[in-house]
PQR file with spaces between the fields and no chain letter, atoms N, CA, C, O and H, PARSE charges and radii, in Angstrom:
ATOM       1  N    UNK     1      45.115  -13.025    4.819 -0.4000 1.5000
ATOM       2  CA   UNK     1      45.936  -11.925    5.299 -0.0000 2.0000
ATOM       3  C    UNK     1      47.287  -11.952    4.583  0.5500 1.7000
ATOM       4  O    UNK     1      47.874  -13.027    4.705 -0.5500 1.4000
ATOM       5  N    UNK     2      47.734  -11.284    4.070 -0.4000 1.5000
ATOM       6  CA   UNK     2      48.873  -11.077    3.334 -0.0000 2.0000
ATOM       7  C    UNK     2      50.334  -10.411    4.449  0.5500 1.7000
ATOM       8  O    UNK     2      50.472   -9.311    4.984 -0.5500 1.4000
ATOM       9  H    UNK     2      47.257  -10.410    3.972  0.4000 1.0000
ATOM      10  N    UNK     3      51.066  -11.423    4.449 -0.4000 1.5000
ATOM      11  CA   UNK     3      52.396  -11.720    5.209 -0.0000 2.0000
ATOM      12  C    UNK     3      53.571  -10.664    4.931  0.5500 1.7000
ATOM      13  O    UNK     3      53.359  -10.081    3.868 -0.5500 1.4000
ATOM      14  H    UNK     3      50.954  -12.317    4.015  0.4000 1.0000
ATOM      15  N    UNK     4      54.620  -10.288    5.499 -0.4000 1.5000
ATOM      16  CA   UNK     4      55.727   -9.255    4.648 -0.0000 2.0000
ATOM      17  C    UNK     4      56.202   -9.681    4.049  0.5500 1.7000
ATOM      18  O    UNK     4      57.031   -8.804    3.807 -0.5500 1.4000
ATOM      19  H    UNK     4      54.792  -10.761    6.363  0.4000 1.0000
ATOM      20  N    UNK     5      56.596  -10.911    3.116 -0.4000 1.5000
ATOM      21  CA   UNK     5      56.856  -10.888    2.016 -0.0000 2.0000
ATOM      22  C    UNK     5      56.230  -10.427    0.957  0.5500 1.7000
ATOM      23  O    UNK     5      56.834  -10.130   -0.074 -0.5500 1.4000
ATOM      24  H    UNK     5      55.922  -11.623    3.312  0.4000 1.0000
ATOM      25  N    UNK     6      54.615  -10.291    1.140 -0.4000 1.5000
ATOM      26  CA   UNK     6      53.819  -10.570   -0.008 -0.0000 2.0000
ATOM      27  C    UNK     6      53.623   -8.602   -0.026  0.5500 1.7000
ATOM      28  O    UNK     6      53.031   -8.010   -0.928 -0.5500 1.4000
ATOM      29  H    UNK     6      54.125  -10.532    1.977  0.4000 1.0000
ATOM      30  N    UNK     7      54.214   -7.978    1.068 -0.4000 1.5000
ATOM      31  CA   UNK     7      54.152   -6.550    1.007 -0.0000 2.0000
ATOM      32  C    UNK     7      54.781   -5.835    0.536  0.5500 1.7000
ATOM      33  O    UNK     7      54.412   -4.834   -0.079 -0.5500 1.4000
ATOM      34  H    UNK     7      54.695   -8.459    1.802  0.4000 1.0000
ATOM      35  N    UNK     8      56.513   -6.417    0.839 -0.4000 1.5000
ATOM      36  CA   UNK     8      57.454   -5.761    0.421 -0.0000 2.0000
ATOM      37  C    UNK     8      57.309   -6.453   -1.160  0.5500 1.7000
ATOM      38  O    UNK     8      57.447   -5.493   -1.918 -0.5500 1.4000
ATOM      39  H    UNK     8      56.813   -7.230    1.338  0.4000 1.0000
ATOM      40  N    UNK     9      57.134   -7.449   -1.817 -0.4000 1.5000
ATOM      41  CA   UNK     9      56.896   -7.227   -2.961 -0.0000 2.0000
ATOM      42  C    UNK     9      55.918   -6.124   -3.747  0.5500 1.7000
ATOM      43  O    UNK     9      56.233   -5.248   -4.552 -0.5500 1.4000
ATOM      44  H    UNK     9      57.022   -8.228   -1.201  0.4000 1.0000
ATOM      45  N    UNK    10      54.988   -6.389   -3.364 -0.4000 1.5000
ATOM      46  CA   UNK    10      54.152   -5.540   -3.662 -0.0000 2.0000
ATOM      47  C    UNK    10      54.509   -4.193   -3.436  0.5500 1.7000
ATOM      48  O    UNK    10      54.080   -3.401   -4.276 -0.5500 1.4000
ATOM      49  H    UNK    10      54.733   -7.100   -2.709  0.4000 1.0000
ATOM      50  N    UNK    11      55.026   -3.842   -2.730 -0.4000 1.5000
ATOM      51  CA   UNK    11      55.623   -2.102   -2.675 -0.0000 2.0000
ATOM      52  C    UNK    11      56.442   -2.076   -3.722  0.5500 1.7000
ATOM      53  O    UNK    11      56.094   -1.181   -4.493 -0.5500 1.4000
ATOM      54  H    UNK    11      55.374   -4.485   -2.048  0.4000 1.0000
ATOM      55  N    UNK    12      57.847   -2.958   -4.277 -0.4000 1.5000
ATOM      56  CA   UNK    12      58.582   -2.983   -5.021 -0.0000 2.0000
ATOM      57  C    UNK    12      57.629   -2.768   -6.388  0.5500 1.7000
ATOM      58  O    UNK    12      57.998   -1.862   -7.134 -0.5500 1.4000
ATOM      59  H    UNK    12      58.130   -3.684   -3.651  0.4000 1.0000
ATOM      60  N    UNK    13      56.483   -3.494   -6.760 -0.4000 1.5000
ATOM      61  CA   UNK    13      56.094   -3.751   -7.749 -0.0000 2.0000
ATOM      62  C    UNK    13      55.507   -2.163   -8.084  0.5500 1.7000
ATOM      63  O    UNK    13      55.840   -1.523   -9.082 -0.5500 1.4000
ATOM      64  H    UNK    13      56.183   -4.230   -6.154  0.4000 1.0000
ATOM      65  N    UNK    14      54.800   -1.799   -7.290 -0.4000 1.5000
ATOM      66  CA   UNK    14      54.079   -0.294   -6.924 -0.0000 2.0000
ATOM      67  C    UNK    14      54.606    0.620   -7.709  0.5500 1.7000
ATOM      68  O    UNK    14      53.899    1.475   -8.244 -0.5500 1.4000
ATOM      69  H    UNK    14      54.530   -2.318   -6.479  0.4000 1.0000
ATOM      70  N    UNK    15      56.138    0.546   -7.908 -0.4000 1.5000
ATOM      71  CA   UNK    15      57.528    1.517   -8.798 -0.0000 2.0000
ATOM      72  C    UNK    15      57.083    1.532   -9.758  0.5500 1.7000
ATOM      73  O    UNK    15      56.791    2.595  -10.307 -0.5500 1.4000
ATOM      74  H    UNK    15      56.711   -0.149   -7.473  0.4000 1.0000
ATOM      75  N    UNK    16      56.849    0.209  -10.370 -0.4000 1.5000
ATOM      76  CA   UNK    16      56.722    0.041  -11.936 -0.0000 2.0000
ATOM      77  C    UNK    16      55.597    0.457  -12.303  0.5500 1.7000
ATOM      78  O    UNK    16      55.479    1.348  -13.144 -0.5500 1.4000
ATOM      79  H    UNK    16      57.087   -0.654   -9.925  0.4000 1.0000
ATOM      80  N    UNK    17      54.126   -0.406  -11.450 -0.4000 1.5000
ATOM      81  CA   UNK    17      53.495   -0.427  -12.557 -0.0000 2.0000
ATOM      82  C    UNK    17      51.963    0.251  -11.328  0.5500 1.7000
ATOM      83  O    UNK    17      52.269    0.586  -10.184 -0.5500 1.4000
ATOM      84  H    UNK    17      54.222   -1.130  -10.766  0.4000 1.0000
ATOM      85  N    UNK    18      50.911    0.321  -11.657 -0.4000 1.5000
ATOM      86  CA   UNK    18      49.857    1.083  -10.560 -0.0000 2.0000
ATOM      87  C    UNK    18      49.301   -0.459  -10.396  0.5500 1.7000
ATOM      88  O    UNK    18      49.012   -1.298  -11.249 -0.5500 1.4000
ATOM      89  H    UNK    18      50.662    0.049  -12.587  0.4000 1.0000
ATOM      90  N    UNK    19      49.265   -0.501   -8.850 -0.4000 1.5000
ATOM      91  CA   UNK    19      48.388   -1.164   -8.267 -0.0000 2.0000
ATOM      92  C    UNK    19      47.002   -1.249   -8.400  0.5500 1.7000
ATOM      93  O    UNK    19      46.309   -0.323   -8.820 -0.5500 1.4000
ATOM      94  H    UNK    19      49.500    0.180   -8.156  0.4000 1.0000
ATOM      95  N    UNK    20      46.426   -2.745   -7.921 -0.4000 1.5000
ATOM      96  CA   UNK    20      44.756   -2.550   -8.004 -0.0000 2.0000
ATOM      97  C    UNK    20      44.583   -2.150   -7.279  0.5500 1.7000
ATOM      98  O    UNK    20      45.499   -1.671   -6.611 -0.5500 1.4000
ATOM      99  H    UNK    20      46.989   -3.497   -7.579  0.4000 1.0000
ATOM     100  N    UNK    21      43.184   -2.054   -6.864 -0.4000 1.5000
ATOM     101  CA   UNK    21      42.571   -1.495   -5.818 -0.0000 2.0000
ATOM     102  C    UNK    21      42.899   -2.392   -4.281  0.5500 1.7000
ATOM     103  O    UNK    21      43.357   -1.980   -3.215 -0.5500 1.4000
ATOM     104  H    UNK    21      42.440   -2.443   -7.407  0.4000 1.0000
ATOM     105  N    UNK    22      42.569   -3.393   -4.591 -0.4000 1.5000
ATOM     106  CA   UNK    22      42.772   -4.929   -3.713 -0.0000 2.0000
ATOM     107  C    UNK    22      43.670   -4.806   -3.482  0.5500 1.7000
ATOM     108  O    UNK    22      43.885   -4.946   -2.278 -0.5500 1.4000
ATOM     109  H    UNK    22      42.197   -3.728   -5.457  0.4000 1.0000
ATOM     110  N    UNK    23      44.819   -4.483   -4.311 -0.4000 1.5000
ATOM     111  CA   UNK    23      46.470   -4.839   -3.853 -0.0000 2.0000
ATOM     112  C    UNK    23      46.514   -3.514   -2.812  0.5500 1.7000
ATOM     113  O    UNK    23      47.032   -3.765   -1.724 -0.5500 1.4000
ATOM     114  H    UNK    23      44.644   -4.369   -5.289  0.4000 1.0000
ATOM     115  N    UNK    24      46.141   -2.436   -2.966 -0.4000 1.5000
ATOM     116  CA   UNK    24      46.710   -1.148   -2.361 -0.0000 2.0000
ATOM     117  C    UNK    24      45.594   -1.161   -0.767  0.5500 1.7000
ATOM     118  O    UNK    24      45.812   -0.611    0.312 -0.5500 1.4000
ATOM     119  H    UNK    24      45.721   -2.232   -3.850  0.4000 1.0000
ATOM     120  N    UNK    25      44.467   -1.969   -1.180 -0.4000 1.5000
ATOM     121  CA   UNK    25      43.922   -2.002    0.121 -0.0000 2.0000
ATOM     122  C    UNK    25      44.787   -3.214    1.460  0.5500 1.7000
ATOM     123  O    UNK    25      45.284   -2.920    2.547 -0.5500 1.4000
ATOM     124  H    UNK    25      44.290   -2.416   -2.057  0.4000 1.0000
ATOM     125  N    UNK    26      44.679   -4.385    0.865 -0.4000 1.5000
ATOM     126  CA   UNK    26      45.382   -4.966    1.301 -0.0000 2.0000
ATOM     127  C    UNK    26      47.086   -4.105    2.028  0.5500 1.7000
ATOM     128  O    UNK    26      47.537   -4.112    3.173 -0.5500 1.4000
ATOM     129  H    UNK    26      44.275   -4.624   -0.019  0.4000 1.0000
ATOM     130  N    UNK    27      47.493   -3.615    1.041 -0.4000 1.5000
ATOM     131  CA   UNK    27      48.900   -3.283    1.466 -0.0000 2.0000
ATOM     132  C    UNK    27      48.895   -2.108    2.596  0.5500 1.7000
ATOM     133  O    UNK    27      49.822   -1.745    3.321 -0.5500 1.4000
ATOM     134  H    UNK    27      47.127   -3.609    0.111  0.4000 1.0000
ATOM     135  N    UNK    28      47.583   -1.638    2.517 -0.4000 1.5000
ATOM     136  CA   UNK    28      47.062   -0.567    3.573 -0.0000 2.0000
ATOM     137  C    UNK    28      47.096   -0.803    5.169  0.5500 1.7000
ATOM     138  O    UNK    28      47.569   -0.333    6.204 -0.5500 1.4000
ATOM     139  H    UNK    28      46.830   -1.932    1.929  0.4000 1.0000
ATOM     140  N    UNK    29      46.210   -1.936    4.638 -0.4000 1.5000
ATOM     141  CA   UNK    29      46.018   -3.065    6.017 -0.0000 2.0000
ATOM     142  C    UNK    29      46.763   -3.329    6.575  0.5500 1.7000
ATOM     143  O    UNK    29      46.877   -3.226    7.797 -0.5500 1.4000
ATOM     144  H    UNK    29      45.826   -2.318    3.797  0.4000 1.0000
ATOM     145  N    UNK    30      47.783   -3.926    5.488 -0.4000 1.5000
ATOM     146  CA   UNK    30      48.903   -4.610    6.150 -0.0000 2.0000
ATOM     147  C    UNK    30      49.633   -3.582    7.119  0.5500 1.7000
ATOM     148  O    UNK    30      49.852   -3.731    8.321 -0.5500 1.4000
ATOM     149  H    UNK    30      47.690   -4.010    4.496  0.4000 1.0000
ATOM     150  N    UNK    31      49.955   -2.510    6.308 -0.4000 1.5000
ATOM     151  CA   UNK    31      51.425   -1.350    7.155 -0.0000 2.0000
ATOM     152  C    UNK    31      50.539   -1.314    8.230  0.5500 1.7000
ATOM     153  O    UNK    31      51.143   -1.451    9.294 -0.5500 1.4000
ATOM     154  H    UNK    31      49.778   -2.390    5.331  0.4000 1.0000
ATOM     155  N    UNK    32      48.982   -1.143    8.391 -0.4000 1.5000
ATOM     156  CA   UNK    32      48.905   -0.530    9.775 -0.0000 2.0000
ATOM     157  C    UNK    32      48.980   -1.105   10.683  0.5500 1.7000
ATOM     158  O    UNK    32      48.860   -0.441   11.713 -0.5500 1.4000
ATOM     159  H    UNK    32      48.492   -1.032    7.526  0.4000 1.0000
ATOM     160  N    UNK    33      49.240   -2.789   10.863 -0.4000 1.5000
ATOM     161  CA   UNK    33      49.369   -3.936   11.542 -0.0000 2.0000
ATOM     162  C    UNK    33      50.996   -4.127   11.540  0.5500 1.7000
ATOM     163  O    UNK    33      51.431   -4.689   12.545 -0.5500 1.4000
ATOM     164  H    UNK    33      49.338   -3.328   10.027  0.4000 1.0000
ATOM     165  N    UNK    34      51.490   -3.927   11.030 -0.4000 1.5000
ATOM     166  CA   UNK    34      52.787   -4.226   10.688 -0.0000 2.0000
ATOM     167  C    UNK    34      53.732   -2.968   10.821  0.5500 1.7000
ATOM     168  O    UNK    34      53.526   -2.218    9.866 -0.5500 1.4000
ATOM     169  H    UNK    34      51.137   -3.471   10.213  0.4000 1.0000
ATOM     170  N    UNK    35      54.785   -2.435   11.755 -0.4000 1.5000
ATOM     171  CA   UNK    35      55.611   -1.709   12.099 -0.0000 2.0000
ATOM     172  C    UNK    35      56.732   -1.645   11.410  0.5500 1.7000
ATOM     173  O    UNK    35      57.388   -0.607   11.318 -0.5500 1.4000
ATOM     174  H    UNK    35      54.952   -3.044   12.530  0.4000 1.0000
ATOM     175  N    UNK    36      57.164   -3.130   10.678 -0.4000 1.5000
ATOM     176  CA   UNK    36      58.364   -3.384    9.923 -0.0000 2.0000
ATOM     177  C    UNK    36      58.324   -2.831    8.508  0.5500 1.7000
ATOM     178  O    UNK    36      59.063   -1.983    8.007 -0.5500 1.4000
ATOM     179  H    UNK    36      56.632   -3.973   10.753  0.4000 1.0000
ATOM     180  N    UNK    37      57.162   -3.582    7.894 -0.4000 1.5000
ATOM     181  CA   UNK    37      56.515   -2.870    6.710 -0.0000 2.0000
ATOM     182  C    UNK    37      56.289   -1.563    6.812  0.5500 1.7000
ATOM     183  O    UNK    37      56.650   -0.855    5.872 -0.5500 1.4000
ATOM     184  H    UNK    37      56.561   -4.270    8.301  0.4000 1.0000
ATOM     185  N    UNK    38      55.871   -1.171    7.563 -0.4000 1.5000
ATOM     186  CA   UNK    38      55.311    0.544    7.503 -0.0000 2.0000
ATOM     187  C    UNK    38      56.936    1.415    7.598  0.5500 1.7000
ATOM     188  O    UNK    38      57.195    2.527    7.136 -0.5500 1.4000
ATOM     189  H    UNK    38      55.577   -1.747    8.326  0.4000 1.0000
ATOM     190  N    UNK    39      57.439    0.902    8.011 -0.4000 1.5000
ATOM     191  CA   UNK    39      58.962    1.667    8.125 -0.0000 2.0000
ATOM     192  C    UNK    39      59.672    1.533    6.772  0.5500 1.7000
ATOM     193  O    UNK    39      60.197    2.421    6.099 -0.5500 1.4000
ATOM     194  H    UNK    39      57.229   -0.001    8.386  0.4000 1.0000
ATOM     195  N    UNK    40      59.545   -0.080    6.475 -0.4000 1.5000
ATOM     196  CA   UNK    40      60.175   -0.051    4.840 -0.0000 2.0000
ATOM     197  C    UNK    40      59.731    0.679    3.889  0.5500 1.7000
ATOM     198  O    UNK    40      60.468    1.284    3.111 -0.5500 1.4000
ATOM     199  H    UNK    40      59.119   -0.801    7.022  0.4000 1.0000
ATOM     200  N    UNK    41      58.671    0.694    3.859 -0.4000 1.5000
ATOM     201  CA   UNK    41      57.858    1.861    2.780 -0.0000 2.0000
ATOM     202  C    UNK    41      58.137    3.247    3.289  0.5500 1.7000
ATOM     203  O    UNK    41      58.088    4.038    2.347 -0.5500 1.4000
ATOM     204  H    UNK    41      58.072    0.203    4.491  0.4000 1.0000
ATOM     205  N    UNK    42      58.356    3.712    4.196 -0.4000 1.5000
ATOM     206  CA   UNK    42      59.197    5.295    4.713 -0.0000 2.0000
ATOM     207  C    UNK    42      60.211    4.751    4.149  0.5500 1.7000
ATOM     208  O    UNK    42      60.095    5.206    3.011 -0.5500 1.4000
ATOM     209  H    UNK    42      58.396    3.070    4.961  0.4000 1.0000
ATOM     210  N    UNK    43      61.235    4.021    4.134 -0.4000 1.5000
ATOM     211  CA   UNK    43      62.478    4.276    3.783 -0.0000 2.0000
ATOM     212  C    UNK    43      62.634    4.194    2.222  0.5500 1.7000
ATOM     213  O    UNK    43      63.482    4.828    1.594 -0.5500 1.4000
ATOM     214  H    UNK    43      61.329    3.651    5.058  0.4000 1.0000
ATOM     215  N    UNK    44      61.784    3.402    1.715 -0.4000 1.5000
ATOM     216  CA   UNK    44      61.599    3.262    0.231 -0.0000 2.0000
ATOM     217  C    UNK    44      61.245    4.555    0.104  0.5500 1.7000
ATOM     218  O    UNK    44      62.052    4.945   -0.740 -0.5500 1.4000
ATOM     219  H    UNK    44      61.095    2.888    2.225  0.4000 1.0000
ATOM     220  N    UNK    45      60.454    5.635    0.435 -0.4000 1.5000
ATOM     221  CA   UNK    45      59.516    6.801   -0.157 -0.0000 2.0000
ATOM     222  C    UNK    45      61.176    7.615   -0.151  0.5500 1.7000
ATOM     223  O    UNK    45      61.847    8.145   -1.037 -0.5500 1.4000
ATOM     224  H    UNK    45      59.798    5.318    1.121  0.4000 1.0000
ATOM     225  N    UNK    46      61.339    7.432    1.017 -0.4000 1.5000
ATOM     226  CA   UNK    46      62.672    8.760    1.137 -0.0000 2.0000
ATOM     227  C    UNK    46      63.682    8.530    0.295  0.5500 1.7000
ATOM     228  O    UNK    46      64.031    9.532   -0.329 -0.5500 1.4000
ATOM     229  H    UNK    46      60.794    7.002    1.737  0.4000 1.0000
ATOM     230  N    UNK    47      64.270    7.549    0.069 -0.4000 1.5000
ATOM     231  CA   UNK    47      65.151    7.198   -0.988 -0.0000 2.0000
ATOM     232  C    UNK    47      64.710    7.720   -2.175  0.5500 1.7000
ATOM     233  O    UNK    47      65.364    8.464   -2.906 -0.5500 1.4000
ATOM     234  H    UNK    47      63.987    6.735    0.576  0.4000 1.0000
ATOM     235  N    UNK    48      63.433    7.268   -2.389 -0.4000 1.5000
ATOM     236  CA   UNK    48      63.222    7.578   -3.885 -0.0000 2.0000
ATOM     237  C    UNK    48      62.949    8.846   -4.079  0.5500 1.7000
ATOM     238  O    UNK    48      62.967    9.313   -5.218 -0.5500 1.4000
ATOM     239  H    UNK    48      62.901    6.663   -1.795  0.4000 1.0000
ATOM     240  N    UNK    49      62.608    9.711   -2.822 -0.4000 1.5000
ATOM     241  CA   UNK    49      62.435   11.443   -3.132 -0.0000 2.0000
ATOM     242  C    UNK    49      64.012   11.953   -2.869  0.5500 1.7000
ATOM     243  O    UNK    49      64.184   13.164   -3.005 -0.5500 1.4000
ATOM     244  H    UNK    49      62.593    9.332   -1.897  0.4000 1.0000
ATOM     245  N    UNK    50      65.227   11.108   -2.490 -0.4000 1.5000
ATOM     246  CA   UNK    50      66.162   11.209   -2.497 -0.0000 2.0000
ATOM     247  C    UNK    50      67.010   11.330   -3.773  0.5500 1.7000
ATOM     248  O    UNK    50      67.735   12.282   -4.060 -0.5500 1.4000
ATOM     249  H    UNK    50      65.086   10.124   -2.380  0.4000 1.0000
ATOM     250  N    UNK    51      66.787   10.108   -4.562 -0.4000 1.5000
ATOM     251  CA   UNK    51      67.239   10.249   -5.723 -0.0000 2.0000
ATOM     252  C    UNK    51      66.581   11.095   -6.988  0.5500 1.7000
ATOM     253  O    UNK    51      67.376   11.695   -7.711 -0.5500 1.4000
ATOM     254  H    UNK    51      66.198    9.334   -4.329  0.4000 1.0000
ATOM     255  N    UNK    52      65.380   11.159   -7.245 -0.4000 1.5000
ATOM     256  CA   UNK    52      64.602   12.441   -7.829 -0.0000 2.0000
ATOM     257  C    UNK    52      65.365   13.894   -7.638  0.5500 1.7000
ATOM     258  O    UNK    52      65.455   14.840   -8.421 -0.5500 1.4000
ATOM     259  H    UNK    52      64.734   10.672   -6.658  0.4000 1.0000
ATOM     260  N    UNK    53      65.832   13.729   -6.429 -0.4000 1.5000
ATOM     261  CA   UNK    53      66.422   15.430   -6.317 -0.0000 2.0000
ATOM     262  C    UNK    53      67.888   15.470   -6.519  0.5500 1.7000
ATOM     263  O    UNK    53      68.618   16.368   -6.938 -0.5500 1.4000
ATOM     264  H    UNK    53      65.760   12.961   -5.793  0.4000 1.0000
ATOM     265  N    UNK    54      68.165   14.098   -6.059 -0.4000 1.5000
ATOM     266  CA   UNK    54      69.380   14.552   -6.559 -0.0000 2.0000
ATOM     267  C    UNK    54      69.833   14.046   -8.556  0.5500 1.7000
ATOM     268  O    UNK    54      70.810   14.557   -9.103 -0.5500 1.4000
ATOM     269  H    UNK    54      67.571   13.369   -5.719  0.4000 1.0000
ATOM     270  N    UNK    55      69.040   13.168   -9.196 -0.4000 1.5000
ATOM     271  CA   UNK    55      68.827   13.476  -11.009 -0.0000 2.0000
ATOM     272  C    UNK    55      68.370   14.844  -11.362  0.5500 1.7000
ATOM     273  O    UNK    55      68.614   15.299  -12.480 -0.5500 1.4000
ATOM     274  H    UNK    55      68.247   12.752   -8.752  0.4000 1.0000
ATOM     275  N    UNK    56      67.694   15.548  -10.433 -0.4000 1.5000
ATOM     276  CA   UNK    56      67.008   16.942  -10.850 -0.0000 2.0000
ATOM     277  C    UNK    56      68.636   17.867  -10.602  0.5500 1.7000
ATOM     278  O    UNK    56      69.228   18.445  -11.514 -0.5500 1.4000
ATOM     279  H    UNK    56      67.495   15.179   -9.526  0.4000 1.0000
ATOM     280  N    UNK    57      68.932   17.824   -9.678 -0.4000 1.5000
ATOM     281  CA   UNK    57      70.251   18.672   -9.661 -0.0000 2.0000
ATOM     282  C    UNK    57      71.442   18.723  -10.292  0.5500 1.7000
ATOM     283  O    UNK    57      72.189   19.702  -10.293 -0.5500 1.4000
ATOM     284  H    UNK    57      68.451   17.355   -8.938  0.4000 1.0000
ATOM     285  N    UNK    58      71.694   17.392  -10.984 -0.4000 1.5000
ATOM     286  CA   UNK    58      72.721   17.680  -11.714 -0.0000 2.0000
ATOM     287  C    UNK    58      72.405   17.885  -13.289  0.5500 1.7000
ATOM     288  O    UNK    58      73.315   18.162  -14.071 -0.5500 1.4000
ATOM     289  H    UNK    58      71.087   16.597  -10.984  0.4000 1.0000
């Protein structure tokens, strides 16, 4: 079972480069067990559709 460290890395890593299959299932698993994780990855998504709009606007 993969712990929140081994998630929130793995989300970080997700930015760069495409996940395996394993990694994205696993990380699946994890958020739906995990409330802390599943919130960090909302706040990671919004940020990053945060900053997209705001490089697109200026």
């Amino acid at each position: 079972m993969m712990n929140c460290k081994e998630a929130t890395q793995l989300m970080s890593q997700e930015l760069d480069r495409p996940l395996t299959w394993r990694e994205r299932l696993a990380l699946r698993l994890h958020n739906l067990m995990c409330s802390g994780c599943h919130q960090y990855r909302q706040q990671m998504a919004f940020l990053r559709r945060a900053l997209r709009s705001r490089s697109g606007g200026d």
